[in-house]
C-alpha positions as CSV (number, residue, x, y, z in Angstrom):
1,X,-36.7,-58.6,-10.1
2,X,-36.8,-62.3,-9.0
3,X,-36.2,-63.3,-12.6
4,X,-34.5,-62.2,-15.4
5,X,-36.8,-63.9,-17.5
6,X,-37.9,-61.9,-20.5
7,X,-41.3,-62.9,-20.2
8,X,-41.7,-61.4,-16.8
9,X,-40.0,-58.2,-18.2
10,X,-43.2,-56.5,-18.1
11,X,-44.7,-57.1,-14.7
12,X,-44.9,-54.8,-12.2
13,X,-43.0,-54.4,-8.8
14,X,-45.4,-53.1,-6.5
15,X,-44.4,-51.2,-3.5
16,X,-46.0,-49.6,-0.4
17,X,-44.2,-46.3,0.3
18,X,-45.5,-46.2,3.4
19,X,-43.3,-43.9,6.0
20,X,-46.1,-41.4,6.2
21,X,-46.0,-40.7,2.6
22,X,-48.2,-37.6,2.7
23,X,-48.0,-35.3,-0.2
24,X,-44.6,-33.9,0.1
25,X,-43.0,-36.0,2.8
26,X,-39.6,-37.0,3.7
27,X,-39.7,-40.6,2.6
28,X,-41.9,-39.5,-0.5
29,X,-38.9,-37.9,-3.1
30,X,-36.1,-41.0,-2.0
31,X,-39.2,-43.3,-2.8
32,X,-39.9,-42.2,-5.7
33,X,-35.8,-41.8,-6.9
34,X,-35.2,-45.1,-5.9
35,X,-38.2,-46.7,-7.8
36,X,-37.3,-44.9,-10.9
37,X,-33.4,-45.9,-10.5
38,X,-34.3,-49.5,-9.9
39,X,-36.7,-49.6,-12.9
40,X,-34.2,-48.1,-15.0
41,X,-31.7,-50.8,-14.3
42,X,-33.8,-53.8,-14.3
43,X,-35.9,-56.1,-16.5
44,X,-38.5,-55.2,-13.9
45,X,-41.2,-52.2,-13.9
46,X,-41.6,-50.7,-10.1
47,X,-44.5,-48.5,-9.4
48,X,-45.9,-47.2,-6.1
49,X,-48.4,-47.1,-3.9
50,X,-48.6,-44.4,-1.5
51,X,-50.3,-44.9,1.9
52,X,-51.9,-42.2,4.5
53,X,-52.2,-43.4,7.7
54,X,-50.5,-43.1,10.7
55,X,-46.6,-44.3,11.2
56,X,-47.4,-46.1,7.5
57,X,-49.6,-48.9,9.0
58,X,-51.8,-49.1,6.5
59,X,-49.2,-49.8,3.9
60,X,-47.1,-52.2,6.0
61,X,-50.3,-54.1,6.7
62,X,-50.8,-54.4,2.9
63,X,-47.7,-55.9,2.9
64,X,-47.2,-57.9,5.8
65,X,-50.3,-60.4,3.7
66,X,-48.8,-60.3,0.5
67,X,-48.0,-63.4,-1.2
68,X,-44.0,-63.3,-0.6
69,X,-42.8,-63.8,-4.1
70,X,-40.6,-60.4,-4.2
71,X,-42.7,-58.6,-6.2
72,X,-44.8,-56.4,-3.6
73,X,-42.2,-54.4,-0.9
74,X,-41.8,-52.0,2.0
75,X,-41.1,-48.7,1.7
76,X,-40.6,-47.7,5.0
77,X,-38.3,-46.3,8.4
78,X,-38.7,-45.1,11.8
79,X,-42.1,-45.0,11.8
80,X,-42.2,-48.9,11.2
81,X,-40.5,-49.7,14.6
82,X,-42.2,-46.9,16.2
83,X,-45.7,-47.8,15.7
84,X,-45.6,-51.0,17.3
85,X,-44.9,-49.0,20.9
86,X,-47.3,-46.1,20.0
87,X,-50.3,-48.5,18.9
88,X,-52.3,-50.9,21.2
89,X,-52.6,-53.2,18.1
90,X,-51.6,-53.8,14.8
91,X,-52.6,-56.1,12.6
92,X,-49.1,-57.4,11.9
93,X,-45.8,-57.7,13.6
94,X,-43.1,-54.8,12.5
95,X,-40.4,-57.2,13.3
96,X,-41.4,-60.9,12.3
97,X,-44.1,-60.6,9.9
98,X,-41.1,-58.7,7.3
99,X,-37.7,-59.4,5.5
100,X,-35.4,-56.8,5.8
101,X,-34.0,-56.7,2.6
102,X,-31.7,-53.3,2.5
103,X,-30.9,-49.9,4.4
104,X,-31.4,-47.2,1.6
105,X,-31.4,-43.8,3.3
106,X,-30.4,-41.7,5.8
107,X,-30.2,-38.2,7.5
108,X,-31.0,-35.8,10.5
109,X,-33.3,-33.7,11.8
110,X,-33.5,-30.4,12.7
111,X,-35.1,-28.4,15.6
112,X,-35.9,-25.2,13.9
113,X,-38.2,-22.5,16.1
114,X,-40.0,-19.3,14.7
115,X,-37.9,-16.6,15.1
116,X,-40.6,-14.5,16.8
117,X,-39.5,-16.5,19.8
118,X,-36.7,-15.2,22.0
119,X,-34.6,-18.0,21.7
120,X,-31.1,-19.3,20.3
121,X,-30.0,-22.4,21.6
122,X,-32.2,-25.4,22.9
123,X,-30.9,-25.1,26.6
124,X,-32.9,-21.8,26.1
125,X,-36.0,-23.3,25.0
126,X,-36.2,-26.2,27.5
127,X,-36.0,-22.9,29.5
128,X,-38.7,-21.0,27.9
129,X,-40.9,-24.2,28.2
130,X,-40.2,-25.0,32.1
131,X,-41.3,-21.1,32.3
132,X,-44.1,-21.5,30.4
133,X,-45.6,-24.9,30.5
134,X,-48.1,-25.5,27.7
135,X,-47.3,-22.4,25.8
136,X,-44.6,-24.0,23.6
137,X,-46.3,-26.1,20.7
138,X,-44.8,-28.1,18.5
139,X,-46.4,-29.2,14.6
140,X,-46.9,-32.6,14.6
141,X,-48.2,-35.1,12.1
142,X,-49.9,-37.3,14.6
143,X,-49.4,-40.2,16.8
144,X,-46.6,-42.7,15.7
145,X,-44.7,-40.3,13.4
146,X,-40.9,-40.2,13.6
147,X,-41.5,-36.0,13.8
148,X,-43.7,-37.0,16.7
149,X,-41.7,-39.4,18.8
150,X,-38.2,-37.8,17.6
151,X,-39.7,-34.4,19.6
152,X,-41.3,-35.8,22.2
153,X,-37.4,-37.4,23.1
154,X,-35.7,-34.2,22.5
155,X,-38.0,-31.6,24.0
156,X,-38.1,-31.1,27.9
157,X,-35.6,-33.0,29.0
158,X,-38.6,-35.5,29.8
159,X,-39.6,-33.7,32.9
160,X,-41.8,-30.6,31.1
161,X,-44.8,-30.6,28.7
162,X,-45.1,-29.0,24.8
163,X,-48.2,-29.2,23.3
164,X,-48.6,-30.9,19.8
165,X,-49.8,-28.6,17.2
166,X,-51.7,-31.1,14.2
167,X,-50.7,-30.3,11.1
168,X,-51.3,-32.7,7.9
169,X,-47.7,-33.7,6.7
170,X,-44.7,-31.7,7.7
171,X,-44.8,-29.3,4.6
172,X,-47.9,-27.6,6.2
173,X,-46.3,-27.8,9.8
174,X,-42.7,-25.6,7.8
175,X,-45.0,-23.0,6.4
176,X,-47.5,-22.8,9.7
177,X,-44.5,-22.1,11.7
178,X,-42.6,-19.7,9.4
179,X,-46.1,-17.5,9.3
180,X,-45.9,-17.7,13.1
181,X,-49.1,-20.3,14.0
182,X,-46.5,-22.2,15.4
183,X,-43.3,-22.2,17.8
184,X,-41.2,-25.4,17.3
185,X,-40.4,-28.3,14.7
186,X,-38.5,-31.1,13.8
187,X,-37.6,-31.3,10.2
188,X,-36.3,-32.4,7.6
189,X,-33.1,-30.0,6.3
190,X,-34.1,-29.7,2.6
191,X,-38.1,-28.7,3.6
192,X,-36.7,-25.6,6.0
193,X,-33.1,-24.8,4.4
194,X,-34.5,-21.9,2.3
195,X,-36.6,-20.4,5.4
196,X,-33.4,-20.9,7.2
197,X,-31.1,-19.6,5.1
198,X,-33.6,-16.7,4.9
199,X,-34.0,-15.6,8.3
200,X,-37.7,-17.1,8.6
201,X,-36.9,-19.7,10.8
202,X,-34.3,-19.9,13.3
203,X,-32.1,-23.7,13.6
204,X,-31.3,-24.6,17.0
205,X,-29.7,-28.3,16.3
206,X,-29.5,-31.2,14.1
207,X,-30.3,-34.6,15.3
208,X,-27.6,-36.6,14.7
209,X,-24.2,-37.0,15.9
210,X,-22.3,-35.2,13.2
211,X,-23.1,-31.6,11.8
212,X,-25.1,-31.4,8.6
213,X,-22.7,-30.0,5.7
214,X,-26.0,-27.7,4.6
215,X,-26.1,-26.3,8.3
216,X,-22.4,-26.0,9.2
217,X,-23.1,-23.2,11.8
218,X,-25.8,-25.8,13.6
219,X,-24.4,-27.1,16.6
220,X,-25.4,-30.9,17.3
221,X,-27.8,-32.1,19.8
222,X,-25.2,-33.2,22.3
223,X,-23.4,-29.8,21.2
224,X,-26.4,-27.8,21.7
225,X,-26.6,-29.6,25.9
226,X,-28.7,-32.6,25.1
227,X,-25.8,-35.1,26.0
228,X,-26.5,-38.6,24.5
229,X,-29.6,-37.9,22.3
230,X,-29.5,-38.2,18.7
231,X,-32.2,-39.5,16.4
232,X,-31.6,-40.9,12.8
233,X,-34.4,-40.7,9.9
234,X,-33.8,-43.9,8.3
235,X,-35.7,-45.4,5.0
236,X,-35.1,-49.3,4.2
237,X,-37.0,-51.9,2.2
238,X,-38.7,-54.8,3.3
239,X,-40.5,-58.1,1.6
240,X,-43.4,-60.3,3.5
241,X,-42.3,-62.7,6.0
242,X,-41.1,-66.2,4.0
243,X,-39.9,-64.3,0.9
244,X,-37.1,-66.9,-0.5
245,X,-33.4,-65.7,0.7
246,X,-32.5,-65.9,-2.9
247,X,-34.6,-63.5,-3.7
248,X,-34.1,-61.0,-1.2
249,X,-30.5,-61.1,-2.1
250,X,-31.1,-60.4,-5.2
251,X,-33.3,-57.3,-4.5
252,X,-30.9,-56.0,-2.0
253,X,-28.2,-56.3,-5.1
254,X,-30.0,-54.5,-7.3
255,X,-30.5,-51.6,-4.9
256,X,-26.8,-51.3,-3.5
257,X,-26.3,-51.3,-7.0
258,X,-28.7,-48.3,-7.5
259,X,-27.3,-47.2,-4.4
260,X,-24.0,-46.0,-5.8
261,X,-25.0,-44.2,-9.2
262,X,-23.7,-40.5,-8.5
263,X,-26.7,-38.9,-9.9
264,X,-29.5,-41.3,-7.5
265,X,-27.1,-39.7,-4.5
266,X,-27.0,-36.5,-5.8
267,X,-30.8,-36.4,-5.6
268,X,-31.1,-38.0,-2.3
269,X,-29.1,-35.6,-0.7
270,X,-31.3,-32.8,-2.5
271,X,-33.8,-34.8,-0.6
272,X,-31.9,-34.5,2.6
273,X,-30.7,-37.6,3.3
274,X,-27.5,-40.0,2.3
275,X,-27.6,-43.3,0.7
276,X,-27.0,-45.9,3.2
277,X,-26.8,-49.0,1.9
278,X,-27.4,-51.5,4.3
279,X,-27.0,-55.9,3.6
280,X,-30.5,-57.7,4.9
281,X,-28.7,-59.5,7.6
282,X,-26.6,-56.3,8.7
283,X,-30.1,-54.1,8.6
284,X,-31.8,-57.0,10.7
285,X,-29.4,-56.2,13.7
286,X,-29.9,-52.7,12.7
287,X,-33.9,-52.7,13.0
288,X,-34.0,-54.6,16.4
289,X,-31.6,-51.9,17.7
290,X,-34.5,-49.3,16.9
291,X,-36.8,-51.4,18.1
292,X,-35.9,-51.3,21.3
293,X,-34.4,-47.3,21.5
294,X,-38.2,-46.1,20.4
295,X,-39.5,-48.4,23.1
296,X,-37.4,-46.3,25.6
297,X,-38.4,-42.9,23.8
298,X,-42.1,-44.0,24.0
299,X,-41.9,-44.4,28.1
300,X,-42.2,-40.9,28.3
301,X,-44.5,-39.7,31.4
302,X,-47.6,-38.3,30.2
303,X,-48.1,-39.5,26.8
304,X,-51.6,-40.9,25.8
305,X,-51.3,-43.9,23.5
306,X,-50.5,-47.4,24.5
307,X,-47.3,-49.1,23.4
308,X,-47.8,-52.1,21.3
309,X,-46.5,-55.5,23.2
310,X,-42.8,-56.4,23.3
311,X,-42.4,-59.7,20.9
């Protein structure tokens, strides 16, 4: 990708998918689309490395030490900028030890409850948690997942307590709830539509400030009497710290070109999300804006982890 020269046409594009890439999570599928776009349309072979740990740390690590030549990259998205205020310490810096290079995806989330519980909007189960306190779980894939934080915002109006429900990757947390082992979740549209549409699981809102055109009947967030909150799963790329502007350019080219072939969109919003494309100095703003909203989300009385320091 740095170079068009033939003799680099065979060498490999390594990248860490790392926003909690579990078998069958969000930011697995648009991975693995865009790598396959990208490799079609380049002199350049991409192949991935998927990494299971919490809020992709592991991966962006790997990366964040990389020799920054372009050729080894960042899957990643709200988890990145979450981490750094769920952790006490990382090894790297989510902010300064990366170069954005390029927004790629985006899309909502969506409270979905089993239907076994007696409620239809969210105002009624902030209700039914007040009058229950501890007795409304939630499936979570750990500490310093986006699922994690993005429930922790949205659920009692940050003055009453759910209790996580651990669950490895969110697949397992949609099919634990639909048999009833659980009562709440946020997911991703495309891994609960089915049960949805079905009548297995009841939606109660989407996440973000416009409805979701597979969920027309949702009401939003803000619709739903959660003024103000929304919450954006977001996937972007990143190279190591000091990776030539030249060549982050031209990465970010290749995948805005990617970006806008009918088909890669087609299959992204299969995967529930919408190509975003995103330029590296635009996503820079972008990411710092993040940044500091997960800060605000992590402040939330009662949790256990330590944020990571403010830099």
């Amino acid at each position: 990708m740095p170079s068009t020269d033939g003799r680099r046409a065979g060498r490999r594009v390594r990248s860490a998918w790392s926003s909690r890439s579990l078998p069958g999570g969000f930011a697995d599928v648009p991975g693995r689309i865009l790598a396959a776009r990208l490799s079609s349309s380049s002199v350049q072979t991409f192949s991935s490395k998927t990494g299971r740990a919490p809020g992709g740390t592991i991966g962006a690590d790997f990366v964040a030490k990389s020799a920054p030549d372009g050729y080894t990259l960042l899957f990643t998205g709200t988890p990145h900028v979450i981490s750094a205020w769920i952790y006490k310490k990382l090894p790297y810096d989510a902010l300064k030890d990366f170069e954005p290079v390029a927004l790629v995806a985006s899309g909502p989330y969506v409270l979905v409850v089993n239907p076994q519980l007696p409620v239809h909007s969210v105002r009624e189960l902030i209700a039914a948690a007040k009058a229950h306190p501890g007795k409304i779980d939630y499936a979570s894939s750990g500490n310093g997942s986006a699922q994690h934080l993005v429930e922790r915002a949205v659920r009692l109006d940050g003055r009453h307590r759910a209790e996580p429900r651990p669950v490895q990757g969110q697949r397992a947390g949609d099919a634990g709830l639909a048999r009833g082992t659980g009562k709440s979740l946020l997911a991703g549209i495309p891994n609960v539509l089915p049960q949805v549409k079905a009548g297995r699981l009841r939606a109660l809102a989407v996440s973000t400030p416009q409805r979701s055109p597979d969920l027309p009947d949702v009401p939003t967030a803000a619709e739903a009497g959660v003024p103000g909150y929304q919450a954006t799963l977001w996937l972007n790329l990143a190279a190591p710290a000091g990776t030539p502007g030249d060549i982050v350019q031209r990465i970010y080219a290749e995948t805005a070109r990617a970006l806008q072939d009918a088909e890669l969109q087609q299959n992204f919003r299969s995967a529930g999300v919408e190509a975003s494309p995103m330029s590296p100095q635009e996503l820079a703003g972008f990411m710092r804006g993040e940044y500091e909203k997960w800060a605000r989300s992590c402040e939330i009385p009662g949790r256990r982890s330590t944020k990571g320091k403010r830099r």
